[in-house]
Phi, psi and omega in degrees: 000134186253112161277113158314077194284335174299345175271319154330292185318271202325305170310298174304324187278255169342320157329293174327296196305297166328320184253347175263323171332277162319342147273324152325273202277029161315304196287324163286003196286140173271087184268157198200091185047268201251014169286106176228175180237123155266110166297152179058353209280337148290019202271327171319313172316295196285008175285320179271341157323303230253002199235302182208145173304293175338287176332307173310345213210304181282009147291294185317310164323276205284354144338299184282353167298299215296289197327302185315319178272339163240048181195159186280136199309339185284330165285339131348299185299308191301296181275347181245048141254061149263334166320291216296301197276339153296334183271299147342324135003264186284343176281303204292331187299292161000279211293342209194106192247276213251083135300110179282189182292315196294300189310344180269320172270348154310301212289340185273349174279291190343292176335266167057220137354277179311313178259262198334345149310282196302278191331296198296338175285320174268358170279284203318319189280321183276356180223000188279124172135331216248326192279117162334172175054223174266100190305310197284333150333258163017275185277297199286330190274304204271351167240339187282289171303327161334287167276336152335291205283340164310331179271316170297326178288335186281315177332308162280327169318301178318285161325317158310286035109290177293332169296313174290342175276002197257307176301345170280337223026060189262310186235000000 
């Protein structure tokens, strides 16, 4: 077996980054009941979508490790469905490597989609019955769209980001 170390780094590196997010921008995270917003905190995940399926999904791991020390179990909960929508990514990207921008703003809604689905399922499971008021608020409007539009923004951030390390040939 042949280790990639410039792909090790890269890992190691998007982990750090990935488990130090949530912890930095704690005083910034915004919450609204079982909703909260992290700046940047996917952008590391989907920076690693571009690299490998592997990659994906032990970024996403340590992602919910960051989550795991600072945050309450339901945000926790919340960042390790990122398994899903990273790995899922990360196959298709794999499989279709030179995406154009329009084929890229499809895949960043769907992305998306798929993650504002898992996140709003699992608030709907740890908490339908317990949220006061309009449950469906809640979960679909302030977690589902919430994280929709959250996942879109890291998503170009993410992109950005990856264009310049591809024009650098860093990745």
């Amino acid at each position: 077996m042949r280790i990639n170390i410039k792909r090790l780094t890269l890992t190691a590196l998007l982990i750090a980054i990935a488990i130090l997010i949530p912890i930095v921008f704690a005083p910034l995270r915004i919450t609204i009941g079982p909703m909260s917003w992290t700046p940047a905190a996917h952008v590391p995940i989907f920076i690693a979508c571009f690299i490998s399926p592997p990659v994906a999904i032990a970024v996403a791991i340590g992602a919910t490790i960051g989550f795991f020390f600072t945050a309450p179990l339901v945000i926790t909960a919340r960042a390790a469905t990122h398994v899903i929508f990273a790995g899922l990514l990360a196959f298709y990207v794999k499989n279709k490597p030179n995406l154009s921008t329009l084929h890229m703003i499809i895949v960043s809604i769907v992305v998306g989609i798929i993650h504002a689905l898992c996140e709003a399922l699992v608030v709907w499971w740890l908490f339908f019955g317990s949220i006061k008021g309009n449950p469906a608020y809640y979960i679909w409007a302030l977690v589902g769209i919430g994280t929709l539009v959250h996942s879109i923004v890291d998503f170009w951030i993410a992109m950005f980001i990856v264009k310049v390390l591809k024009r650098a040939k860093r990745v």
